[in-house]
N, C-alpha and C positions, 0 to 999 in steps of 0.2 A: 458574544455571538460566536458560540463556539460549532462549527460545523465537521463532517464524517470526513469531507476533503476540502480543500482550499478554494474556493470561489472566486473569479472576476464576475464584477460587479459596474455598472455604469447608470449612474443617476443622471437623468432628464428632468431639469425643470425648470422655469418661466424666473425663479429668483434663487439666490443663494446668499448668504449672510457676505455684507454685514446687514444685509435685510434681512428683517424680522417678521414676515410673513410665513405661516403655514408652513408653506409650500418651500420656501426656504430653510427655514432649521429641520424641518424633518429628514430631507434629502443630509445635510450636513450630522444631524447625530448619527443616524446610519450607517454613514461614511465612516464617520470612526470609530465607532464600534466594530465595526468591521475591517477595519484597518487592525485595530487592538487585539484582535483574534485569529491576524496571519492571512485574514483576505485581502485581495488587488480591489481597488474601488478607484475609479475615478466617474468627472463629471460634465456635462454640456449642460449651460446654462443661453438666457437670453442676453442679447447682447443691451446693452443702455448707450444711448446717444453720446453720453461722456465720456464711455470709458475709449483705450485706444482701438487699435487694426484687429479685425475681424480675424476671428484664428489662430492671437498671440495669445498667451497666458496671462489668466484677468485679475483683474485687481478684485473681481468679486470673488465667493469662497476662496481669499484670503485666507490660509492656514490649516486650511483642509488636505487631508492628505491625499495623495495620490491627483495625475493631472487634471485642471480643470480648463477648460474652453470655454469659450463665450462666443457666441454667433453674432454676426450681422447687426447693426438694431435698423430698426425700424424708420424709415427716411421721414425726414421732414415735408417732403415733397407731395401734393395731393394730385399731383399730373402721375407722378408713378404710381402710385397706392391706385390711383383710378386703371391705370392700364395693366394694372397685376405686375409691370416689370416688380416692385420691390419685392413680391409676396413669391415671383421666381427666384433673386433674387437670396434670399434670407432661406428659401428652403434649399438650397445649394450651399450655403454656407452650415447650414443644418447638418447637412449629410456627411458636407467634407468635414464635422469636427469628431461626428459618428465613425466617420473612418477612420482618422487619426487616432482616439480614446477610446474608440467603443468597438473597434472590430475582433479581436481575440475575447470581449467578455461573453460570458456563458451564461449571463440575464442580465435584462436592461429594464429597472424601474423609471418608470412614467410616474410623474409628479403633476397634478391639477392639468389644464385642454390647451387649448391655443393652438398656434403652428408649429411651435416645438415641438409639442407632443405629438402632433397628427404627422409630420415629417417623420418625427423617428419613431413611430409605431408602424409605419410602412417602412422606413430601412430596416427596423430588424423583423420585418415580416416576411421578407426578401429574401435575409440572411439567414432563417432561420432559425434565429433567436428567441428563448424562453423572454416570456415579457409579464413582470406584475406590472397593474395600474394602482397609483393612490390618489382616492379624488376625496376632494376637500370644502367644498360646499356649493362652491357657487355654477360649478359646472352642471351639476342636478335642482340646485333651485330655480335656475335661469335656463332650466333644458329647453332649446325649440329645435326640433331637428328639421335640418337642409335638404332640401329636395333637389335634384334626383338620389344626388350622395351626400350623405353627412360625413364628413372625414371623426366629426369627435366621437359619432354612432360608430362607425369601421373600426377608432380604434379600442373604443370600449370591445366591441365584441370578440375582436383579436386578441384579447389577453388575457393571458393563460391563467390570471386572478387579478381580481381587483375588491382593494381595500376601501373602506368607507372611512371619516373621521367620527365619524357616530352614528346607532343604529337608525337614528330618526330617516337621517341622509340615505341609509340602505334603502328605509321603510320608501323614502322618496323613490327611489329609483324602480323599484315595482312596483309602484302606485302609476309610473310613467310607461309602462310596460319595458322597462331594462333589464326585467327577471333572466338570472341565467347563471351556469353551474362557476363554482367558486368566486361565490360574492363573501365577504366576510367584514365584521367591524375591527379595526385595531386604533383604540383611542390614543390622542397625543403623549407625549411625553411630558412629565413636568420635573425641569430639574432639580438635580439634592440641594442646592442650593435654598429651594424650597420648604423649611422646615418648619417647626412650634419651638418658640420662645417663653422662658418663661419671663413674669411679671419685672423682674430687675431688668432683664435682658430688651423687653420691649421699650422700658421708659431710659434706658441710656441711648438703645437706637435712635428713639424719636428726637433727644437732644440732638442725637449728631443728626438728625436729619432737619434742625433748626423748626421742630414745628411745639412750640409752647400749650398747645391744645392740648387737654386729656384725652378728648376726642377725636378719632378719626375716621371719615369718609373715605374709602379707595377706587379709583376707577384706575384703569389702563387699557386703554385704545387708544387706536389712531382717533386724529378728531375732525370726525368722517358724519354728514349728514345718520348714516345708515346707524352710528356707535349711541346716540341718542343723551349727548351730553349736551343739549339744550333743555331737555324737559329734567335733567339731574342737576341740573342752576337751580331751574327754576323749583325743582320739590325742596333743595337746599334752601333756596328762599324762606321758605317755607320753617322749616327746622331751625333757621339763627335768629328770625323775628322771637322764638321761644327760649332759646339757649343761646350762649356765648360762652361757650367751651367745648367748640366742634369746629374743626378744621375740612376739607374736604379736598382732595389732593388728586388733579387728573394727571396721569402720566402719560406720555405722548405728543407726537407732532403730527401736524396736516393741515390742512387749508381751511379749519373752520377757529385757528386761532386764537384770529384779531376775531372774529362776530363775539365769541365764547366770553373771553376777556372783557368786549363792550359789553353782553349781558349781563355780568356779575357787578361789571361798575356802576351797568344802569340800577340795577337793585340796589345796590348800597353793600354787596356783599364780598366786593372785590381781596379785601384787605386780609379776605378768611378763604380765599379758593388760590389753592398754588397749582400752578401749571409748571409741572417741571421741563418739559419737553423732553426729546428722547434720551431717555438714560439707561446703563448698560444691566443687561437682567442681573447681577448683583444686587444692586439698589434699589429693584423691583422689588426681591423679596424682603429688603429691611422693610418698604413700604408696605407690602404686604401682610409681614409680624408684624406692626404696631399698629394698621387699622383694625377700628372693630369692627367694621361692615366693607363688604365689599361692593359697589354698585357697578351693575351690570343690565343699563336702560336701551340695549340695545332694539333695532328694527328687527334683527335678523343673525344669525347663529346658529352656526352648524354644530360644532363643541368649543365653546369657550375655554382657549386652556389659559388663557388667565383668571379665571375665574377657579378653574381647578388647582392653579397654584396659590389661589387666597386658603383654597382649602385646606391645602398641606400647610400652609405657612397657622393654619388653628385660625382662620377668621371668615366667619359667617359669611353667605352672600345673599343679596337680594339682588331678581333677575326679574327682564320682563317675559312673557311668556311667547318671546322665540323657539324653534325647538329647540336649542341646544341647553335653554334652559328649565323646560320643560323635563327634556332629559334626565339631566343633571340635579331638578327636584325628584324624578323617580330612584336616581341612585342613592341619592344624600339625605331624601326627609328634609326635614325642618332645618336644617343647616343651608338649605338651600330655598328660600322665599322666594314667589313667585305674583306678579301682578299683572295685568294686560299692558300692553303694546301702547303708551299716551297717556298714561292713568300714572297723572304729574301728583294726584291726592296720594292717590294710594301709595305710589314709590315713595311720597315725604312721611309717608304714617308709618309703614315698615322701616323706615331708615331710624325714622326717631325712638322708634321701639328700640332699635337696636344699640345704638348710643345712649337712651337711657338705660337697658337694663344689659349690659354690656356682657356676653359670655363667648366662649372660644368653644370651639366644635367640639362634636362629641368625638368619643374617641372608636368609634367603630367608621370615621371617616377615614381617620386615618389611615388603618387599615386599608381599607378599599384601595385610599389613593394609592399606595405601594401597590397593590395588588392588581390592579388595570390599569393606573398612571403611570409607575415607576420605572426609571430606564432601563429594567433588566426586565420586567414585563414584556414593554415594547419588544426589546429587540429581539426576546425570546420569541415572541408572537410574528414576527417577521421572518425570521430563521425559516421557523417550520413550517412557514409560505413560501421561502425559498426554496429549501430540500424537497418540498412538496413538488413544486411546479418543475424543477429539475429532474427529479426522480421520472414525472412523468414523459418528461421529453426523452430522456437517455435510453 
């Protein structure tokens, strides 16, 4: 991220790693890329109930460079949240971390809606401040705007550009009438980490990653109603009553666990489905090189970048037709299979296709992904939304 003059930079948003959300590693690659190129960057995040005092230095974006802050969280109390004390409260804490981190920066990126954002899209509208937005799916799929004022409408329109996480999300957002000058797509990032193995390199991985199958199924979500790993049991079911040299491997934690786990024991298919819970994106991508399918049964998807990082890693995906995967069959072709939204037949008959007749992407995906996915894409595609919005303000 190499720019004309040195930039301060202040990221706003809802999560920051070591959460794994969107809306958290994007703000955090940014940051260091732009640290790594002699820009000031720091960050206000949201606060969580566990962490310490409001306004100390957080234990979230942990290693991130440049200072981070963390607001308020959110009370327990439904006698406050009813009387708006908390929601005064938390947007005070908001401000004062704005002022502390954020008042000599020269733009302030906006990460996904909430009170964060809508707080600090009025501080630096105040200040003066060049502002991009990045929204990231759910703020447009779940649009209902607030009468008389919407604050998340206010601050959409107050910034000086806002990014989409994929065109479909753009297409959303003029479809809702949110048409207006400097809308643009910049898709996620997938890291190097991300790459094609070849054949020796896949079957030592899978050793060390203890899974005896030739076969591999990959999912990676949270394990969330929305991620649609109950009808990915049950298409699995499906696929081991034929074979027994298929593994099916969900990586992830969340609150649909223990059901998950009782499903696959109710079937008889427990002994072949590993639930690794959260593990660190390293091990994502061994798992990624040594499946041969990727499954991706989700409800709902703006751009799967797990699913883009099966692709770099050379392993096919089958999705349901979410937009994101919708999408992602328009860029990939046949690398990227596509079934409806419940359609537990259809997802077991494309999966079994693919474990039987087992091949790695073609190679003009790869391509691609370097060339919209890859972290020098990105950051370059952000830059000259930077320069851009600067330029115009100065």
């Amino acid at each position: 991220m190499i720019a004309s003059h040195a930039m301060r930079i202040c990221h706003v948003s809802p999560h920051l790693p070591p959460d794994q959300a969107a809306n958290a590693l994007l703000p955090a690659h940014l940051g260091r890329w732009a640290h790594e190129a002699g820009h000031t960057v720091t960050f206000v995040t949201q606060g969580k109930a566990r962490t310490g005092a409001p306004g100390a230095p957080s234990a979230a974006g942990a290693g991130l460079p440049g200072l981070v802050r963390e607001t308020r969280p959110r009370t327990s109390s439904s006698f406050q949240r009813w009387l708006r004390i908390d929601t005064i409260r938390r947007s005070q804490s908001i401000a004062a971390a704005l002022d502390e981190v954020g008042h000599d920066a020269d733009l302030v990126h906006l990460h996904s809606n909430g009170l964060i954002v809508e707080v600090a899209s009025a501080w630096a509208h105040r200040r003066g401040k060049s502002v991009v937005l990045t929204l990231y799916g759910t703020e447009i799929w779940h649009y209902r705007r607030r009468w008389p004022v919407d604050p998340f409408t206010r601050a959409y329109t107050r910034a000086h550009a806002v990014t989409f996480y994929s065109q479909k999300l753009l297409d959303r957002a003029r479809e809702l009438g949110l048409d207006r000058p400097g809308l643009s797509t910049i898709y996620p990032p997938v890291a190097a980490a991300f790459g094609a193995a070849d054949d020796d390199t896949r079957a030592r991985l899978r050793a060390e990653l203890g899974i005896a199958e030739p076969r591999v199924i990959l999912n990676v979500k949270r394990l969330h109603p929305l991620a649609g790993q109950r009808h990915l049991i049950d298409a699995f079911v499906a696929i081991a009553r034929s074979r027994g040299d298929v593994r099916l491997v969900i990586c992830g934690t969340g609150e649909l666990r223990a059901e998950l786990e009782a499903r696959a024991a109710a079937a008889g298919v427990a002994a072949r489905v590993t639930f690794t819970g959260l593990v660190p994106n390293h091990v994502v991508a061994q798992y990624a090189a040594v499946a041969d399918v990727f499954a991706l049964p989700s409800e709902l998807e703006a751009l799967p970048t797990v699913a883009v990082e099966a692709l770099a890693a050379g392993t096919p995906v089958v999705s349901t037709d979410h937009p994101g995967g919708v999408e992602l069959h328009a860029l990939f072709g046949d690398d990227v299979q596509v079934v409806p939204r419940g359609d537990v037949t259809g997802l077991a008959r494309l999966l079994a296709t693919a474990v039987a007749e087992p091949r790695r992407t073609h190679p003009q995906t790869a391509a691609l992904v370097t060339a919209r996915f890859g972290p020098a894409a990105v950051r370059d595609a952000y830059l000259v939304i930077y320069e851009a919005v600067l330029a115009r303000r100065r």
